[in-house]
PLY file of the C-alpha trace (Angstrom):
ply
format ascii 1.0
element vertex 67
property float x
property float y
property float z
element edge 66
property int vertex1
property int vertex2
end_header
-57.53 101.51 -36.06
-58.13 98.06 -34.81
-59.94 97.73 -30.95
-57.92 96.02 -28.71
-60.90 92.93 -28.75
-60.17 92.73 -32.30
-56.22 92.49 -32.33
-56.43 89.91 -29.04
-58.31 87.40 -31.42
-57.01 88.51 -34.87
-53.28 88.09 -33.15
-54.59 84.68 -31.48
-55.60 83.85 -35.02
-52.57 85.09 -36.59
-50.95 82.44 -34.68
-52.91 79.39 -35.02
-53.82 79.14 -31.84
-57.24 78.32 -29.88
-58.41 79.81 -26.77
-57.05 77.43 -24.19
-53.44 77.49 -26.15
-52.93 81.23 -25.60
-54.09 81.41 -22.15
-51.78 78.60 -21.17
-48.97 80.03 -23.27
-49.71 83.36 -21.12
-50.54 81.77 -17.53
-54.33 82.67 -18.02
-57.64 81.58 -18.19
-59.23 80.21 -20.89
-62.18 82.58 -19.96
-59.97 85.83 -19.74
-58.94 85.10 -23.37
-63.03 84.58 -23.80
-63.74 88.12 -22.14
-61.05 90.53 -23.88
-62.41 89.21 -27.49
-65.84 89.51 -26.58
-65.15 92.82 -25.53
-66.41 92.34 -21.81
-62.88 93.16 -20.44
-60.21 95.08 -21.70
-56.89 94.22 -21.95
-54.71 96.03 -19.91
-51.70 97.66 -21.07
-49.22 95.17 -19.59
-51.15 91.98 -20.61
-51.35 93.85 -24.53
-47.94 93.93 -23.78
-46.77 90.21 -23.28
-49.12 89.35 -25.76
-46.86 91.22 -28.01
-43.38 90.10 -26.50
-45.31 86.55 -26.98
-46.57 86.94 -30.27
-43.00 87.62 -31.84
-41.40 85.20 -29.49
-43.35 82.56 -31.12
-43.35 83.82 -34.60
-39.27 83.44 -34.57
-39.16 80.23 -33.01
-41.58 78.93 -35.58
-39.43 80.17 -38.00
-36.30 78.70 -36.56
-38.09 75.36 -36.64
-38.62 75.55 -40.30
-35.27 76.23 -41.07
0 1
1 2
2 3
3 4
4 5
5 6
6 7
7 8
8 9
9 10
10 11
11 12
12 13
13 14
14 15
15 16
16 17
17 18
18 19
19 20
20 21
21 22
22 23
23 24
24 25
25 26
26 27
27 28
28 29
29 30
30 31
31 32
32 33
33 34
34 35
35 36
36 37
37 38
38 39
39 40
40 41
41 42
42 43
43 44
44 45
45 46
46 47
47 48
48 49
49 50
50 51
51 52
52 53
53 54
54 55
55 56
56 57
57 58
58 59
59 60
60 61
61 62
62 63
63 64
64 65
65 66
């Protein structure tokens, strides 16, 4: 099973987005994004949590756009 580090960045990546896009996208830090894939903070549950509500959100407006 993935770490939570691991599926911040590999989700981040996933999405073509860089550091500062993400933590804007989830009224962050680019230094929080910094610190849960480098493993010197976890993500808490909720955060993990509108990642993912953020993650497909953006997925299925990219693929409305394509349409």
């Amino acid at each position: 099973m993935t770490n939570r580090k691991e599926f911040v960045r590999q989700t981040r990546l996933s999405l073509g987005l860089s550091q500062d896009q993400l933590a804007s996208a989830m009224c962050l830090t680019r230094i929080t994004i910094t610190r849960w894939e480098n493993g010197k903070v976890e993500i808490s549950d909720d955060k993990l949590h509108h990642l993912l509500l953020f993650s497909n959100y953006y997925l299925a407006l990219a693929a409305a756009v394509r349409r």
